[in-house]
Structures are given as C-alpha cells and as structure tokens.
KOLLO-212971 format. One line per 2 residues: number of its first residue (from 1); their letters; for each residue x, y, z of C-alpha. Coordinates in Angstrom, 1 decimal, decimal comma, always signed. Example, Ala and Ser with C-alpha at 12.3 -4.5 7.8 and 13.67 -1.06 7.14 Angstrom:
1 = AS = +12,3/-4,5/+7,8  +13,7/-1,1/+7,1 $
This chain:
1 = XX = -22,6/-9,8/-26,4  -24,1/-11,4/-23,4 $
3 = XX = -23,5/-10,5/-19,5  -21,8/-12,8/-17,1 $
5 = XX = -21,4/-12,7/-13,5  -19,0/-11,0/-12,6 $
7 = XX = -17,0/-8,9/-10,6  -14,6/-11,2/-8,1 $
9 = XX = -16,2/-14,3/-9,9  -13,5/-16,5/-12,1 $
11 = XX = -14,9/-17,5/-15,7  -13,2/-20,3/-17,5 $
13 = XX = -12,2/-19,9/-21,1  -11,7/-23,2/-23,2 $
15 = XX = -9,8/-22,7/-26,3  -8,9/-25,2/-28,9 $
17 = XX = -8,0/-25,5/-32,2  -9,0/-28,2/-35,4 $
19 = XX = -5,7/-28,4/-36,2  -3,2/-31,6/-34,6 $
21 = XX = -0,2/-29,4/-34,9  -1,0/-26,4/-32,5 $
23 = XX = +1,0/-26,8/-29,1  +0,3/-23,1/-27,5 $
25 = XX = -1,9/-20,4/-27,2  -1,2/-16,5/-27,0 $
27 = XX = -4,2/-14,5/-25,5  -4,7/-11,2/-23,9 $
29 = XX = -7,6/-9,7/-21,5  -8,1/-5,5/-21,8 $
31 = XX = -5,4/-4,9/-19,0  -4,3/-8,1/-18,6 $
33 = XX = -4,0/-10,5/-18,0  -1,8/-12,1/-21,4 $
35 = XX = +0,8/-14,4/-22,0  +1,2/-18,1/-23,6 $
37 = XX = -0,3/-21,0/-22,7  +1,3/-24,6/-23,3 $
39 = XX = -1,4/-27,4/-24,4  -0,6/-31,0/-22,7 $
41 = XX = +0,1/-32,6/-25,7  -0,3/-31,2/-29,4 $
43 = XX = -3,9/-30,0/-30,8  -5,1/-30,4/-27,1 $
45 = XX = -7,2/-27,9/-25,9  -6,2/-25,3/-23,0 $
47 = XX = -8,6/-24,2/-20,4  -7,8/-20,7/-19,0 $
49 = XX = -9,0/-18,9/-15,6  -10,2/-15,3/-15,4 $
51 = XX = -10,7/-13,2/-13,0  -12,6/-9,9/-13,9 $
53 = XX = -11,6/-7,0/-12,1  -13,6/-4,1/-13,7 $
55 = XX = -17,0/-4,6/-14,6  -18,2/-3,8/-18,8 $
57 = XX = -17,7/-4,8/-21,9  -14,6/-7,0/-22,1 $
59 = XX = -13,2/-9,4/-25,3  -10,5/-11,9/-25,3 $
61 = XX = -7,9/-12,5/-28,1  -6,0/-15,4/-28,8 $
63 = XX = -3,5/-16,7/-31,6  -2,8/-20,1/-31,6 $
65 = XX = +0,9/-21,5/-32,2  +2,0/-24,4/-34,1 $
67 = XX = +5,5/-27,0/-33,6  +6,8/-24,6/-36,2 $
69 = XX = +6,3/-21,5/-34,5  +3,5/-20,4/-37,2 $
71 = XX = +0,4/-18,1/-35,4  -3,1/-17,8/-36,4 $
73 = XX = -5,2/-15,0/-37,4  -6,6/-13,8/-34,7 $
75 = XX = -10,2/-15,1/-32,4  -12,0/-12,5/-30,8 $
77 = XX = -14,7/-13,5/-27,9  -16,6/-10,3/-26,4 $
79 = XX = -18,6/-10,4/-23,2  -19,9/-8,1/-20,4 $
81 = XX = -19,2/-8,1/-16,7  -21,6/-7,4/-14,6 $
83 = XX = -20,9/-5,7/-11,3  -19,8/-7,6/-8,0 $
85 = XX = -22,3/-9,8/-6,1  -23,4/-7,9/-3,2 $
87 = XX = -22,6/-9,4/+0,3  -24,6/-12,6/+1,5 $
89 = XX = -24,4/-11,8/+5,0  -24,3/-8,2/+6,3 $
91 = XX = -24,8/-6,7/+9,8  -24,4/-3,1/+9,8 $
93 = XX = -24,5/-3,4/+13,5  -25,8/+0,4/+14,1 $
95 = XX = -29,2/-1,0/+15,3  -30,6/+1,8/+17,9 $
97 = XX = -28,8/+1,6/+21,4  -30,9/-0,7/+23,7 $
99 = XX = -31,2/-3,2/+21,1  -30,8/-7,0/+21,9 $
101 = XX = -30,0/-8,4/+18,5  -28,4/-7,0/+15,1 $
103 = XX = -30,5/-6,6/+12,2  -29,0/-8,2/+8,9 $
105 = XX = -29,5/-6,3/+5,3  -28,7/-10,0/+4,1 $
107 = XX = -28,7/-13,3/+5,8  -30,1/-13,9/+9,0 $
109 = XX = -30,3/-11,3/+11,9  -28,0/-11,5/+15,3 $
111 = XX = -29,0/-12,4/+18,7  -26,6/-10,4/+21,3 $
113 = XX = -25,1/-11,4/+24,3  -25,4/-9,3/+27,3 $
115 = XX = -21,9/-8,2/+26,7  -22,9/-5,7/+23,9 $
117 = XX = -23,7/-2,7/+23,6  -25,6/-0,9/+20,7 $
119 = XX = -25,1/+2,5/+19,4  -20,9/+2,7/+19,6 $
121 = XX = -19,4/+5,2/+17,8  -18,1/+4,8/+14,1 $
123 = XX = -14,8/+5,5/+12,5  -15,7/+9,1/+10,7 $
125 = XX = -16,2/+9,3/+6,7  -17,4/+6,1/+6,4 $
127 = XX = -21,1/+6,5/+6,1  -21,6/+4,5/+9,0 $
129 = XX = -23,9/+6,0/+12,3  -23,1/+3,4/+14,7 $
131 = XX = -21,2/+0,3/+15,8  -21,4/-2,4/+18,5 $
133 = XX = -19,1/-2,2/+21,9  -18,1/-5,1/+23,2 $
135 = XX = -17,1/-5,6/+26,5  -14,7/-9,3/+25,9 $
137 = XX = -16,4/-10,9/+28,2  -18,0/-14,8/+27,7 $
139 = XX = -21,3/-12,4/+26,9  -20,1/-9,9/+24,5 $
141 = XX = -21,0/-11,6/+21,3  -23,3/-11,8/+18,5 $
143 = XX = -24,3/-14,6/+16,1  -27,0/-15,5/+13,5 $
145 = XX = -26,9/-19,5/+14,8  -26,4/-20,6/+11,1 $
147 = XX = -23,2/-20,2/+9,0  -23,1/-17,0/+6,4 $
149 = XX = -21,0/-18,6/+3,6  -19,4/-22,2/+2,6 $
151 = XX = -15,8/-21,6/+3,5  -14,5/-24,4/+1,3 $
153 = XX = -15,8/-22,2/-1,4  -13,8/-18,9/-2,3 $
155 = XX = -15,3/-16,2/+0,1  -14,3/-12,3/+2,0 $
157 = XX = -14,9/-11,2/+5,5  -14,6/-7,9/+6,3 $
159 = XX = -15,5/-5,1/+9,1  -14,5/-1,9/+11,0 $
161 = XX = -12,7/-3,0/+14,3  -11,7/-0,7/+17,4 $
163 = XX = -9,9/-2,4/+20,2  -9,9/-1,7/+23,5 $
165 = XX = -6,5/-3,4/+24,4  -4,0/-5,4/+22,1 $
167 = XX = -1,8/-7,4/+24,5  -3,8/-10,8/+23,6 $
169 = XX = -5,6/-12,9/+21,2  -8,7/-11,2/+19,6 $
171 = XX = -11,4/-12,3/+17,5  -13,6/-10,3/+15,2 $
173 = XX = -15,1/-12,8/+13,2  -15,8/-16,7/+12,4 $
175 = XX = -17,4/-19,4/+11,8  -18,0/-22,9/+13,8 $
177 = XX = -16,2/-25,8/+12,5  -16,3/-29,0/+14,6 $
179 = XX = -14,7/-28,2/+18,2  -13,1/-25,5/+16,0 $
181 = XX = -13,1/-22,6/+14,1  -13,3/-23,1/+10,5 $
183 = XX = -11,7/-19,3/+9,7  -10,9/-16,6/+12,2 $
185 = XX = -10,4/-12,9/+11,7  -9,0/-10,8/+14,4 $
187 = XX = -6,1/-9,4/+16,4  -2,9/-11,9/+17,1 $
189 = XX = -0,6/-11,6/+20,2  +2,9/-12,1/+18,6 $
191 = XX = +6,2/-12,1/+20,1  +7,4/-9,2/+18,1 $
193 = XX = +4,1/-7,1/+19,2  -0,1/-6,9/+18,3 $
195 = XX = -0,6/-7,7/+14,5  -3,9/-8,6/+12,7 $
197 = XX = -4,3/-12,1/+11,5  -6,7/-14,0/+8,7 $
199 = XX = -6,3/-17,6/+9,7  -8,0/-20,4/+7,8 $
201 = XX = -7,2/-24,3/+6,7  -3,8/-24,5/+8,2 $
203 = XX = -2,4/-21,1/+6,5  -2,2/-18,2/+8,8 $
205 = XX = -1,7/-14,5/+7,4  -0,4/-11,5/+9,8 $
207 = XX = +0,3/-7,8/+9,5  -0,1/-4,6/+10,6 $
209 = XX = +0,1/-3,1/+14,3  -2,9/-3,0/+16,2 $
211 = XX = -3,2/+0,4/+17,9  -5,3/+0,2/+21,2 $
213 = XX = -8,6/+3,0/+20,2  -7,8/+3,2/+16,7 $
215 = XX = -10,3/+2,2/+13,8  -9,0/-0,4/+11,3 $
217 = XX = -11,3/-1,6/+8,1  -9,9/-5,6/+7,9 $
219 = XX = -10,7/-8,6/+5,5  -9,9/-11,7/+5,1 $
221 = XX = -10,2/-13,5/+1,5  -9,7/-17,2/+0,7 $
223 = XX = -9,5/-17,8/-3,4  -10,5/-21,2/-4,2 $
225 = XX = -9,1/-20,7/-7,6  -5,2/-20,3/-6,4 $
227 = XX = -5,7/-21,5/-3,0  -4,6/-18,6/-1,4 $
229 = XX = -5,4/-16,8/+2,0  -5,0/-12,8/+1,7 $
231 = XX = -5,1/-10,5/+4,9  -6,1/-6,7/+4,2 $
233 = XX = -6,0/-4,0/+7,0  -7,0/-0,7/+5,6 $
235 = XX = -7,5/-1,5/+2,2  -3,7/-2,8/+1,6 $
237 = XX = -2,5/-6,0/+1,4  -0,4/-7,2/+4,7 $
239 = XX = +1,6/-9,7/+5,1  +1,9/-13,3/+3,0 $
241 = XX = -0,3/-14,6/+1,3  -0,6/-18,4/+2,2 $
243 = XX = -1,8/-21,5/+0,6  -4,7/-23,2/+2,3 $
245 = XX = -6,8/-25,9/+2,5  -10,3/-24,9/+4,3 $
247 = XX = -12,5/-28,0/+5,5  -16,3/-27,8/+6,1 $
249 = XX = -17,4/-25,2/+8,6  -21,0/-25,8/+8,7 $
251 = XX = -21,2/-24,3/+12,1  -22,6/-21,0/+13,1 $
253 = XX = -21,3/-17,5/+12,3  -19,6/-15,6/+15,4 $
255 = XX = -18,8/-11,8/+15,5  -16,4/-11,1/+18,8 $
257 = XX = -15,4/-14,9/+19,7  -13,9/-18,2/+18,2 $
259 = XX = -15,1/-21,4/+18,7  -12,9/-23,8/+20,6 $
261 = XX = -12,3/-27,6/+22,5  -14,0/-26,4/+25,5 $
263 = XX = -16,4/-23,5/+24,3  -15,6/-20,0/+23,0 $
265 = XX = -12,2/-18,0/+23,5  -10,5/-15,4/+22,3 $
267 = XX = -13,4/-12,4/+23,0  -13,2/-9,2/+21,4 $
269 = XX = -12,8/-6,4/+23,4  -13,8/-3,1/+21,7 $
271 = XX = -16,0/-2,2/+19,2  -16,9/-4,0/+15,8 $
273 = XX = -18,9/-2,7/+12,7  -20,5/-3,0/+9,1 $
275 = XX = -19,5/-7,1/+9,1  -20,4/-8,6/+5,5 $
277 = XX = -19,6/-11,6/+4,3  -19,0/-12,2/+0,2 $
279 = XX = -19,2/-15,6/-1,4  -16,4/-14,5/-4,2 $
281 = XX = -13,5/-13,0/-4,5  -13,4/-8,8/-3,4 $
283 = XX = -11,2/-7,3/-5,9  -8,3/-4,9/-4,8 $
285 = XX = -10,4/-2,2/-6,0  -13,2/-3,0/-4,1 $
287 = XX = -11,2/-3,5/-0,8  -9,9/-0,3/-1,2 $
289 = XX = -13,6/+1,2/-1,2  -14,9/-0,6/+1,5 $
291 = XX = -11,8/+0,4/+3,4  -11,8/+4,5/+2,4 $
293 = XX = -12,9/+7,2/+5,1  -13,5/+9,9/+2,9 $
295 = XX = -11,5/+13,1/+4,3  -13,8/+16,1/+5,6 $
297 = XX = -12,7/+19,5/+4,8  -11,5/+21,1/+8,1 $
299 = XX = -10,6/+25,0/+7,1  -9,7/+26,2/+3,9 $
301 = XX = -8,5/+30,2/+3,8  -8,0/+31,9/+0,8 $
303 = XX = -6,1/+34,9/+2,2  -7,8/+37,9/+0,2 $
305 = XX = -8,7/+39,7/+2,9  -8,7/+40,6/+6,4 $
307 = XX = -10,4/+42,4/+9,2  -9,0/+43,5/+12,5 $
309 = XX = -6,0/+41,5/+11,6  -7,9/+38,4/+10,7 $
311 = XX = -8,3/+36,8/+7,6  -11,4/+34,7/+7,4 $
313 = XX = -12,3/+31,4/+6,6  -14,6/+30,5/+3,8 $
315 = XX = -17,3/+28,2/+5,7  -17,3/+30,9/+8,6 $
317 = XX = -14,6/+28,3/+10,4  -12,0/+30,1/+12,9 $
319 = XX = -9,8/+32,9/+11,0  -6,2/+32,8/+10,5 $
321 = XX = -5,0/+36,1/+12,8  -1,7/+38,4/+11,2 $
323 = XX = +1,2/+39,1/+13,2  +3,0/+41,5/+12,9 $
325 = XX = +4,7/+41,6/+9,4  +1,7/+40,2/+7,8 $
327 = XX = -0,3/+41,7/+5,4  -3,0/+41,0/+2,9 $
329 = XX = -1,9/+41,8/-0,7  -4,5/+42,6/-3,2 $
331 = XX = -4,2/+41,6/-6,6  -5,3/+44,3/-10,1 $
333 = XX = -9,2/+45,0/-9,9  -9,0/+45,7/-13,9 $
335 = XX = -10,1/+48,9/-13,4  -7,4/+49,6/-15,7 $
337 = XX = -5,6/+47,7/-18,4  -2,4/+48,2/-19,4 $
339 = XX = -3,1/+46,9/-23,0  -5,6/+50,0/-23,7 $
341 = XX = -4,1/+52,5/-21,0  +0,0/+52,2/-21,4 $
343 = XX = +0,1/+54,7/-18,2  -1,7/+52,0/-16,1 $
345 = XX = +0,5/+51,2/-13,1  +2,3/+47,5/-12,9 $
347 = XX = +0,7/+45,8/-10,3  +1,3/+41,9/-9,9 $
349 = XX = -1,4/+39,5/-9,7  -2,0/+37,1/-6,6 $
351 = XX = -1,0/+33,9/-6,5  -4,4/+32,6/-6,7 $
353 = XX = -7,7/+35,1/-6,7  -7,6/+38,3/-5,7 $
355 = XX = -4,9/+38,5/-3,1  -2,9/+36,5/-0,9 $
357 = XX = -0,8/+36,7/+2,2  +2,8/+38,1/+2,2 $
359 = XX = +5,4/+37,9/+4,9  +8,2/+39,9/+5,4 $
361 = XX = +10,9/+37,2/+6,8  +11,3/+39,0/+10,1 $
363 = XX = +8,6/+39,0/+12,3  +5,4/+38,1/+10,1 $
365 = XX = +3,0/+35,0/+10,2  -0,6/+34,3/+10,5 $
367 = XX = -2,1/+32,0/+13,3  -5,0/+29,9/+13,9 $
369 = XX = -6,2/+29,6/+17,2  -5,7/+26,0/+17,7 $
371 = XX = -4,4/+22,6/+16,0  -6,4/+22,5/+13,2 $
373 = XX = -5,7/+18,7/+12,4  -4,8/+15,8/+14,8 $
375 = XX = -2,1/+15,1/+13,7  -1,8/+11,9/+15,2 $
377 = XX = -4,4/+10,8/+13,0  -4,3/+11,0/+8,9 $
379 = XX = -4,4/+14,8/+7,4  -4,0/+16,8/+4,3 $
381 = XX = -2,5/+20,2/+4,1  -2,7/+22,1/+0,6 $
383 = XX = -0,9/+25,4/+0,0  +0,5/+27,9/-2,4 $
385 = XX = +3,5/+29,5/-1,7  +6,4/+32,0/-3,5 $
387 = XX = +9,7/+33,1/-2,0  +10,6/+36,9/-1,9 $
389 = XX = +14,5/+35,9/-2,7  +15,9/+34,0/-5,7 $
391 = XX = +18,3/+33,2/-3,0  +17,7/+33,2/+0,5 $
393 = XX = +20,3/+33,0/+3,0  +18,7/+30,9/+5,6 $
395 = XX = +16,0/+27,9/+5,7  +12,5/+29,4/+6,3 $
397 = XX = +9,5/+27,4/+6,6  +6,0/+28,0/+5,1 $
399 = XX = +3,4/+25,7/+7,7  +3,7/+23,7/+10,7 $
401 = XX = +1,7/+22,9/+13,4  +3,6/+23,3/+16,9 $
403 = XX = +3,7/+20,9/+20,0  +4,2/+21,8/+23,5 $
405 = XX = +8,1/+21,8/+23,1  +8,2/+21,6/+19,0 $
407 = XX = +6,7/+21,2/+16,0  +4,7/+18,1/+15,1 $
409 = XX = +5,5/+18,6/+11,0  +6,9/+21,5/+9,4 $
411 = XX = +7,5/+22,1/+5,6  +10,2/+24,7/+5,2 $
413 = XX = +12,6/+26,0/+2,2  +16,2/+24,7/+2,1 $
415 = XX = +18,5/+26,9/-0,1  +21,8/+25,0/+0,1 $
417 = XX = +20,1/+22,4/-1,8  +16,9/+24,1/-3,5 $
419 = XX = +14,2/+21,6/-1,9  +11,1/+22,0/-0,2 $
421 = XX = +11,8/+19,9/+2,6  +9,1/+17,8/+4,9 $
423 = XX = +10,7/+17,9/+8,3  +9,2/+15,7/+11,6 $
425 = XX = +10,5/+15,6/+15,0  +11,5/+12,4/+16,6 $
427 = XX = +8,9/+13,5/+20,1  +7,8/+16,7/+21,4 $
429 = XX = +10,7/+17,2/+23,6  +13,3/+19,9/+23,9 $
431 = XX = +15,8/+19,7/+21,7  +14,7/+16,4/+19,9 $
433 = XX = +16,3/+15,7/+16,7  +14,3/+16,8/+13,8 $
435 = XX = +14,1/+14,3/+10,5  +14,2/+15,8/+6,9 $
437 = XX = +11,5/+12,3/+5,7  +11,0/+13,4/+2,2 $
439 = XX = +12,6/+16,8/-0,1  +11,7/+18,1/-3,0 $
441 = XX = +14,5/+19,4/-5,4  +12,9/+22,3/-7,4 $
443 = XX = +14,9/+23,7/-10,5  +13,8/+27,8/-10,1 $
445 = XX = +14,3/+27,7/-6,2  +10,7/+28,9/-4,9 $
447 = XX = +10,4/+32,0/-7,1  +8,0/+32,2/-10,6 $
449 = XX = +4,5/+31,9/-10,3  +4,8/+29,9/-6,9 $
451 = XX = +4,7/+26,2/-6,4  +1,2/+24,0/-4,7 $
453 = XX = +2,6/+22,2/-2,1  +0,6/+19,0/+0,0 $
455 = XX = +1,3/+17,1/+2,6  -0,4/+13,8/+3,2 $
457 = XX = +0,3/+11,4/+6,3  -2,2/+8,2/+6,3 $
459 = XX = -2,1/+7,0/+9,5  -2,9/+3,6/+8,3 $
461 = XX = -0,3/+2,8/+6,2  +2,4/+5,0/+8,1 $
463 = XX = +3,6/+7,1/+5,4  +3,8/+10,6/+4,9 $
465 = XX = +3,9/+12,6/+1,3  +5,1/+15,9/+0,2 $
467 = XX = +3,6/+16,4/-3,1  +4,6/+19,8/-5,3 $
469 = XX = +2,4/+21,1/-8,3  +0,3/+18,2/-8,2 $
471 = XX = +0,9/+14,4/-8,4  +2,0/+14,1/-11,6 $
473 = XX = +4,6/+16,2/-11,1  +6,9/+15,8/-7,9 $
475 = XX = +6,4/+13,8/-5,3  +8,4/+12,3/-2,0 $
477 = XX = +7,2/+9,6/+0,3  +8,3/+8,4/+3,5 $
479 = XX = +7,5/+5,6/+6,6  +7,1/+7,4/+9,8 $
481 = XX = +6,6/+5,6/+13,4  +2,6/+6,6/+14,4 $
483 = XX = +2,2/+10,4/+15,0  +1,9/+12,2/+18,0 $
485 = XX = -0,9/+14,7/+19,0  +0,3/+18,1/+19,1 $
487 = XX = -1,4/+20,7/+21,1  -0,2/+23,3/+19,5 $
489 = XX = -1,7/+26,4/+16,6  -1,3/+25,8/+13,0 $
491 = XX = +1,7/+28,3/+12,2  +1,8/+29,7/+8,6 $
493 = XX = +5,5/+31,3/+7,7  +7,1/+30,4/+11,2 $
495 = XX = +8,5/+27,8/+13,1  +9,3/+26,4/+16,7 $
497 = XX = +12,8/+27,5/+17,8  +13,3/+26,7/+21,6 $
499 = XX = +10,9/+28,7/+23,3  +10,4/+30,9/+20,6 $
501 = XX = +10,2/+31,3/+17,1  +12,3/+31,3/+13,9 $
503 = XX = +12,8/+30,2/+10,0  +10,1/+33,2/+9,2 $
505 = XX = +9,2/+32,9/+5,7  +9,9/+35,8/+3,0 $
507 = XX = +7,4/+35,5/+0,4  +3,6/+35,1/-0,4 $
509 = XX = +1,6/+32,4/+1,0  -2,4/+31,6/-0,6 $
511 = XX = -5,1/+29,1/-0,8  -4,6/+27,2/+2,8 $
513 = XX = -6,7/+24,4/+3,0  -6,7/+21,2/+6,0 $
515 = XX = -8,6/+18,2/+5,6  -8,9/+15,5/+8,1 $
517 = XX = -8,0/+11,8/+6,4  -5,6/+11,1/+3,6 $
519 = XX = -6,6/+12,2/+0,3  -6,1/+10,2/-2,7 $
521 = XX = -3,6/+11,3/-5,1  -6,3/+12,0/-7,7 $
523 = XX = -8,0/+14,5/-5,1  -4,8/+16,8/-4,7 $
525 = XX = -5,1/+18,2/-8,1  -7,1/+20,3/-7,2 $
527 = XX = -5,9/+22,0/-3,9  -4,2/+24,8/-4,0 $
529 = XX = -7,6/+26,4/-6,0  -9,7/+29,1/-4,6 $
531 = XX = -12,7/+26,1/-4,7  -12,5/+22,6/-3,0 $
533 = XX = -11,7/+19,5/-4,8  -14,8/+17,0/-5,3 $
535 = XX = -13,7/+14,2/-2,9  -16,4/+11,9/-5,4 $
C-alpha cells in the first residue's frame, strides 16, 4: 500500500470494467461512504470522489453490475491516508504585549495597526496564552499584505473571537478581492438579533447568537468539490450550508476589517485569536478539536471523612462544611470478615471508597463556601447518590447551586413518577417558575447500590444533560435560553424554598466532583469514581 494525502483532501477513484455490458458500480469506503453508481452509457467508466475523514489504512470495494443485473467478484484497492495538511497561514496572535506586528508559525507575519493591543486574554482550556484586543477603530487591524490561500480553491478559516458589542456588522477575517472582499468571516447584524456569518461568492451562511464578552471558536469552509459554503461556531455546524461560486481574491489577508468601495469597514471590536488558514477541507472531526476547551477540574470531594464538620477536598480546594443532620459514614475496614468470622457484625459498604455522606431528610446538608461553578458558563457536576426510602413521600433534591432569590439548577428526586429530575428556574426572582428540562425514569426508584448522576450544560450549544449511570445508559437533553450567574453556595441534599430551605434529601450522597466546561460524553464514564477521569 502506498500513502496519499490526505486528511480533508478529496482523491478520485476511476473504475471501469472490460466488459460493454456493465451499466453500474456498487462500492463501499470503511465507514462509508457506499452505494451505486450509474455509468453514462454501458461499459463506460465511473469516476468517484472521496473524501477521507480518518487518517490509516483504508481499501475500497467495488462490484460491477451488468443490463442483467449480474455482479462481479469483488476489486479490492488498499491505500493509506496520511494525516491533515497543517494550516498554510497561522497567527497565534499571543506575541508579547507591546508588540507591533503578529508573528506567523506559517505564512507571512502581521503588521498591526495602532488599534491593537497584544497580550489579551484567551478563552481558558485551549492551550492558548494570549490573544489580540482590538479597539474597532480604522487602526485596529492586522494584515500580512499578501493573500494566505486561493479562495477559488477549497479552503477553512478559523479563530477564537470575543466581542466587545454585537449590535452591528463585524469582521474577523478576509481577504481582498477587487473593491471587495473575496470571503468574510465575522459577526452579522440581522433583524432577528447578532448571528455569526461565513459569506463568500454570493452564498451567505448565518447562525448562532453572538453574546457580547463571550469566546466563540468559528470557521468558515468553502468545498470546491460540492460547492458548498459551511459556517461552524463552536465546533457545530450552524445554519445552511449554501452553494457558492468564489472569484479571484488575490488581495491581501485582513484579521478585524473587510475590504470595501471606499476603503475598509466593518472593524472588529473585541479580541481575536489563533487565526489559521487551511487550503482543504477541515473535517468535522477536526473542527470539533480546534473548537474544544478542555474542562478543568474545579473540586472533587469524596466524602470519607471530616474534621470540625468539614469534609475535605482532595487537591486541598475549599471543604464541603456538614449541617446539622450530616454525618460521615464509614464503610467495613476488613478487620473482620464475615466469611471466616460468622459473628462479624453487618456493616454496609459505602457507596464508593471508604465512606460517604448521609443525610437524614430533615435538617442535614453539606455546603461549600461559595458557587463552585459559573454557571452562566459551561459546567459538569458528577455525583453518586442513594435514597434512604423505597418510597418517599415528598420530592427531595440531591445538588443545586442557589441564586440570590433561587436556585440556578437543582437535580432532585420525584416519587410520583420515579425520575431524577433536572429542574432550572426561569430568573433569579422570587417566586419564578421553575422548569422540569430533562427527567430520568428509573425502574428501582433511587434505592440499590445508588445511581451516578451528571449534569452537563455547554454554554455553546445551549443545551443542558442529565446523564444516570453513564452515557450508555440514560440520558435526557434539553435547550435552555443562556444561563445566569448565581451567587450563591453549592448546596448538597437541600434546596431554595423562599427564604429558606426545603426538599432535604434522605439518603447517602459520595464522589462530588465540578468541572468548569462541558465534558464529552466519553469523559463521564468515569465520574462518579474515587479518581478523576483522563480528559485525554
């Protein structure tokens, strides 16, 4: 087998056949794509397009079909794919603050206006230490004064983007055409709100809602192959795709303004980072990699002990402090065995290590001091928990974090209809109407061995998940408007109710853990564990 290039670069696959009387062809790719394929005319041959999407070994099978409906033995063709071409242009743009041009790991560096400002901050978990600020005026630009990439050509543009305002026209990124831009990438002032828009050769893609200070990863692809434009704001596809027809942009490249009849318009206000520019296609996959922030672990407590009414946190974070009602229950230390020593006492295990924390449904809970995530930004919440009652006689929730007047998000235990239930106020006012966005219907209640529950909310895509014993098992989603900041203390085993408290849990709770950032479903596996889950 030989290597061709490769990743998010189409190969063309001729196949043909000696014989007159052979009108289609039936052909399958590992993982697709297959299907049949009509010739012109009979014993014509059938050119095929392929995109690889995976790098490695791959093969391709075909049959060909005669007027009779007769098939072949079967052709084999094996080939490797080599991994994706790296970028041809890329500007990191984290250059040291004071700096008066942007140096490029490919291309050619550049020159600043007077309008930005090095050494921005970056959207966290990223691996990026810096990003530009600019301030949207005629002098907050950067360009190279040469064009990154033949736009008639299929091509991606992609970057971290910050703005500082959303209530007009935006651009990120483009390239000169001829009193024109050739492409732009940026933020769009629609009538029904902010959206982010890919437009090139007539087409015009839009999606997404601009939030004013928040970090979006975007890209723009144009696919020579199908003539498509494709807009992606966070990794996932938005909007329609659209057919275009790019003409030459031999112009320069611009990062924070688009060329136009009488000069530049459209200046970005806001900050901009890690611009690269691809002369093929970027695969799904490898959107969704250049768009991840990869969650930090903000406090995990595994509730086996506790000192002065405070159980600890494993990295020496903030403890989790009992109320009253709480305790710590420890687990058999297999001193004795019942299987040699039939006199040995029955004592339970814990739900997870040596002990974990039990609540008596009337006044107990355990408190940090503080929010422990933002929840107006994407977090991850893993727990175990067990109910005391095969059938309680009242909801009771397990965790929530509490606003000024209610609670941001609380995940509590509904017996009328056995389901773990996600529940979100509409805003943190009195008496706001609280939303059930997702349940979980679980067939032994919340006895047994306990259940590992998760909840997810990715504040880029909107949506919230409440995951139970992994995410092969159960799992709800739901769309939620953007998330609100609450102020308040992570609560384990109690809830807001007016200006007090209620729904206090009965039962065991173990193995808290709160990340910042949405982790992937793969990742959840393994909360609920006394050790962390390899974010890799």
């Amino acid at each position: 087998m030989f290597w061709v290039d490769g990743v998010g670069v189409y190969g063309h696959f001729t196949m043909d056949s000696p014989s007159d009387d052979v009108v289609s062809y039936v052909y399958e790719f590992p993982g697709g794509p297959y299907g049949t394929v009509s010739a012109d005319r009979p014993g014509a041959a059938v050119t095929l397009p392929y995109l690889p999407l995976t790098s490695g070994p791959k093969w391709l099978t075909v049959h060909a079909i005669d007027r009779s409906g007769r098939s072949s033995g079967e052709s084999r063709y094996d080939f490797n794919v080599q991994s994706g071409r790296a970028p041809v242009a890329r500007w990191k743009l984290d250059d040291p603050a004071g700096s008066r041009s942007a140096t490029a790991e490919t291309g050619t560096g550049a020159r600043a206006g007077t309008g930005v400002t090095f050494g921005a901050p970056a959207p966290s978990g990223t691996g990026a230490t810096a990003t530009v600020g600019l301030d949207g005026s005629g002098h907050g630009f950067l360009t190279p004064d040469a064009p990154a990439t033949d736009i008639r050509k299929s091509f991606a543009v992609s970057a971290w983007v910050r703005p500082a305002e959303t209530g007009r026209n935006m651009t990120v990124a483009g390239q000169d055409a001829d009193g024109t831009p050739g492409f732009t990438l940026g933020l769009r002032s629609e009538d029904s709100g902010p959206a982010w828009s890919f437009a090139i050769g007539g087409a015009r893609v839009s999606g997404g809602a601009p939030e004013t200070g928040e970090w979006a990863h975007l890209l723009g692809l144009y696919d020579v192959e199908t003539g498509k434009a494709r807009l992606y704001v966070n990794g996932h596809e938005t909007g329609t795709a659209a057919d275009a027809t790019p003409a030459e942009a031999a112009g320069a490249f611009q990062i924070g303004r688009a060329r136009g009849a009488n000069g530049y318009r459209d200046r970005w206000h806001g900050e901009i980072g890690d611009v690269q520019v691809h002369d093929r296609v970027v695969v799904p996959g490898e959107v969704t990699e250049l768009a991840r922030r990869k969650p930090k672990l903000l406090g995990h407590w595994s509730l086996e002990n506790a000192t002065d009414g405070a159980s600890p946190e494993q990295s020496d974070g903030a403890p989790l402090r009992l109320g009253a009602g709480a305790t710590i229950y420890r687990g058999p230390d297999n001193s004795c065995i019942p299987e040699i020593d039939p006199d040995c006492p029955d004592v339970p295990i814990a739900l997870a290590g040596d002990g974990h924390l039990r609540l008596d449904g009337e006044t107990g809970y355990a408190a940090a001091d503080g929010p422990v995530v933002d929840t107006g930004d994407s977090f991850t919440l893993g727990f175990v928990v067990r109910l005391a009652d095969s059938e309680p006689d009242r909801p009771m929730t397990v965790l929530s974090q509490a606003g000024e007047h209610t609670d941001a998000f609380k995940v509590r235990y509904e017996p009328s209809t056995h389901t773990w239930q996600l529940v979100v106020p509409e805003k943190d006012e009195a008496g706001a109407p609280e939303k059930v966005v997702s349940q979980i219907e679980m067939a032994d209640g919340g006895e047994g061995q306990g259940h590992r529950l998760v909840v997810v909310y990715d504040d880029a895509t909107d949506t919230i998940k409440l995951y139970a014993d992994g995410y092969t098992n159960a799992q709800a989603t739901a769309t939620v408007s953007n998330g609100w900041h609450s102020t308040g203390a992570l609560q384990i085993g109690r809830a807001k109710d007016g200006d007090g408290w209620g729904e206090y849990l009965h039962g065991d709770v173990d193995e808290v853990q709160a990340y910042s950032g949405a982790l992937r479903d793969r990742d959840i596996q393994g909360l609920g564990q006394t050790t962390n889950p390899c974010l890799c």
